[in-house]
N, C-alpha and C positions, 0 to 999 in steps of 0.2 A: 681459466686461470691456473689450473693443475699444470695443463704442457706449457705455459708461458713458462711457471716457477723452475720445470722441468727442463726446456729449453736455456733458462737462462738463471742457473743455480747461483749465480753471485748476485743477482738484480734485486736489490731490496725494495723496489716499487713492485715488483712480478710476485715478489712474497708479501709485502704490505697488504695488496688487494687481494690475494689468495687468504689472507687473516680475516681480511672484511667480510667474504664470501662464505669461512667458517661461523664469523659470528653472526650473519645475518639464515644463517641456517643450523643456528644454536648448537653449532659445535663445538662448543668454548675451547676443552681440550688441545682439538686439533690443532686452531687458532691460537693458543696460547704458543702451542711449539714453532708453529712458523711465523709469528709474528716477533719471537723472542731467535730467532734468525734472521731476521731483517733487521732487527738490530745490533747484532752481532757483526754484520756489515756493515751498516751506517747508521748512527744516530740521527733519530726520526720524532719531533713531538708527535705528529699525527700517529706514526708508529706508538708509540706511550702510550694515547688515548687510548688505542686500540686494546693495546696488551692488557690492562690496566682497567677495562672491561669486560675481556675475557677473564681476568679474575678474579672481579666480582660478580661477575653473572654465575660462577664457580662456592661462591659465598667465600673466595681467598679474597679476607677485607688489608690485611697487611702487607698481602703482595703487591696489591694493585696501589696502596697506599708507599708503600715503596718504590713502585715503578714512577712512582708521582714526584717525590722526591731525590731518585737520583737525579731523574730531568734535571729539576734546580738547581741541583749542587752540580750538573755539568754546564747548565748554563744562567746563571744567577741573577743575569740581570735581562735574561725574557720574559716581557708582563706575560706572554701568553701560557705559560709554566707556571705561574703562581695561579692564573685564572682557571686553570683547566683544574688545579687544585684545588682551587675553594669549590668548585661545580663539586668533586669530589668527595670534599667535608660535607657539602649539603647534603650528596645524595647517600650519606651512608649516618646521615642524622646529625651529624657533629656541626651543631647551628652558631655556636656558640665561637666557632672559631673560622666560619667561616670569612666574617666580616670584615678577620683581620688581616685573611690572605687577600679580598679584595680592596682594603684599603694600600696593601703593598704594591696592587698595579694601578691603583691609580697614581703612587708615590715614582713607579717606575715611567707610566705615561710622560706623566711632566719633565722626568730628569731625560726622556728621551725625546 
């Protein structure tokens, strides 16, 4: 995945999966910076997830909580951006608020 990102420095899937590859060999860091270049190319939910787990596996609960919420506000009416948010609330203890972001998609389901 190194000489794919290498070969192909504009490809935001070639850095996506090169992010993956950082965090599934708990290199958050690294993963943070080129996953936050893949987006920089092109806006990616899956990219979001990503990123946005590299900075909490980091203990950065605000970034990653940020990274959650620009999504939405770039795209507002995708249930899957509120759901990947409420996952978010839960896993960072916020129970209480969670319920309200999945009651949004399933308000989004229906109108969609």
């Amino acid at each position: 995945m190194i000489r794919a990102a290498q070969l192909a420095p504009e490809n935001p899937t070639c850095k996506w999966g090169l992010g993956q590859v950082y965090l599934k060999k708990r290199q958050f860091k690294k993963a943070e910076i080129i996953l936050r270049e893949s987006l920089g190319i092109k806006e990616s939910h899956l990219t979001r997830i990503a990123l946005a787990l590299a900075f909490l596996s980091q203990g950065k609960v605000a970034e990653a909580e940020s990274v959650h919420l620009e999504g939405i506000g770039l795209k507002p009416k995708n249930s899957e951006r509120y759901e990947s948010y409420a996952a978010f609330l839960s896993d960072v203890g916020r129970e209480v608020e969670a319920p309200a972001m999945n009651k949004k998609v399933m308000r989004l389901h229906r109108v969609n």
